[in-house]
C-alpha positions as CSV (number, residue, x, y, z in Angstrom):
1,X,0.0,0.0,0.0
2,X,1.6,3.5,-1.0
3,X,1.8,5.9,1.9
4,X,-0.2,9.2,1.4
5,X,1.3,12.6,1.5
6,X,0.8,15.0,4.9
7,X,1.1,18.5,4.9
8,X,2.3,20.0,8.2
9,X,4.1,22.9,9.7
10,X,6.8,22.1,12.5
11,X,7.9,25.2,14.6
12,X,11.8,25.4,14.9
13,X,13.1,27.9,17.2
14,X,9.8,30.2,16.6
15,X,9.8,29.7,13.0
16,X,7.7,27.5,11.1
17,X,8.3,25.2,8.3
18,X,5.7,23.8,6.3
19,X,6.9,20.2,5.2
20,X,5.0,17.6,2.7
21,X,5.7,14.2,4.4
22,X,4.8,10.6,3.7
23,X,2.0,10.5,6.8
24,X,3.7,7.3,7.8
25,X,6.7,8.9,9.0
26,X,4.8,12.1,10.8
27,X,5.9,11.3,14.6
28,X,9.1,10.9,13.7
29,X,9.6,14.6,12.3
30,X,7.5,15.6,14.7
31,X,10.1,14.1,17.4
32,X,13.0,15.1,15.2
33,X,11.8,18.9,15.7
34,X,11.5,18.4,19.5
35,X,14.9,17.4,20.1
36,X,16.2,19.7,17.7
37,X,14.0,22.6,19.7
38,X,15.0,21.5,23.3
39,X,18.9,20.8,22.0
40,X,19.0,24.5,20.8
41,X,17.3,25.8,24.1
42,X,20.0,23.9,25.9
43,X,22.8,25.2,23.8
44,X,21.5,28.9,23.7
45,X,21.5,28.7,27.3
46,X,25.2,27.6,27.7
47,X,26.4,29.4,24.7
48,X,25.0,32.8,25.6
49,X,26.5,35.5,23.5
50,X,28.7,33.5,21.7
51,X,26.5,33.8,18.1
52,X,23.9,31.7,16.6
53,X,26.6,29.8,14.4
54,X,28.7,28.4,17.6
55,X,25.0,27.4,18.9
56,X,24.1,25.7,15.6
57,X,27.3,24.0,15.2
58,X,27.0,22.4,18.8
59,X,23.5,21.0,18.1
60,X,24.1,19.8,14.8
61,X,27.3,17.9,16.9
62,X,24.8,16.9,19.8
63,X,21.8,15.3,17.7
64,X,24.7,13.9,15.1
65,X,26.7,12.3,18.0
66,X,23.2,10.8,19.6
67,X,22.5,9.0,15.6
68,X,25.8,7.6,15.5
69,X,25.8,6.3,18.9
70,X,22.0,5.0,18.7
71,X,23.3,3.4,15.5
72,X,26.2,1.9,16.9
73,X,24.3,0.3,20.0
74,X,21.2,-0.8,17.6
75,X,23.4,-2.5,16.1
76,X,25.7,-4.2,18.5
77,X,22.7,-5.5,20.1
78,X,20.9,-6.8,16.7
79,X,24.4,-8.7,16.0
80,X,23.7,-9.8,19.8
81,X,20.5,-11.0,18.9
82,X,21.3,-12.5,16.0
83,X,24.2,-14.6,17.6
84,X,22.1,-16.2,20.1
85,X,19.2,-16.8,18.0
86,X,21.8,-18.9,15.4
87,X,23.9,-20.4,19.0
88,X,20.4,-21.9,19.5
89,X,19.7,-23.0,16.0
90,X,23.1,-24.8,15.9
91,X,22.5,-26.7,19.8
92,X,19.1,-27.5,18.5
93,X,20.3,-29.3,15.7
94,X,23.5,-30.7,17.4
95,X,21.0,-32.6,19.9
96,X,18.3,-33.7,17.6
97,X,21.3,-35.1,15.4
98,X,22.8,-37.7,18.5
């Protein structure tokens, strides 16, 4: 089944940006604009006066850093996963073969 179009508007530091989005994937831009929101309150706050491209730069580094990790630990446990499910698989066998 092909996934419709949505029109919304996410607000990103007071400004708003009208997007057209498979609807399938709405909650996730929605959450993507969240964390981008909060991560620039936090940064404004500790980077006071030091310019919007210093701030920017920090939360682009922030949210990046987060992906890569997420990715990294997604993965480590999927390879996890898969290991025990094929350790099991292989005793299975072993036994039924004696």
């Amino acid at each position: 089944m092909e996934d419709r179009e949505l029109g919304i508007n996410l607000i990103i530091d007071g400004t708003s940006y009208p997007l057209t989005i498979p609807a399938s994937e709405e909650p996730y831009y929605r959450k993507a604009a969240r964390i981008v929101n909060e991560t620039l309150s936090m940064y404004k706050d500790l980077y006071s006066g030091e310019g919007n491209v210093r701030v920017l730069t920090m939360v682009a580094l922030d949210i990046a850093f987060s992906a890569v990790k997420g990715t990294d630990e997604m993965g480590s446990t999927e390879v996890r996963r898969k290991i025990g499910e094929l350790t099991r698989l292989i005793d299975n066998t072993l036994k039924a073969g004696k």
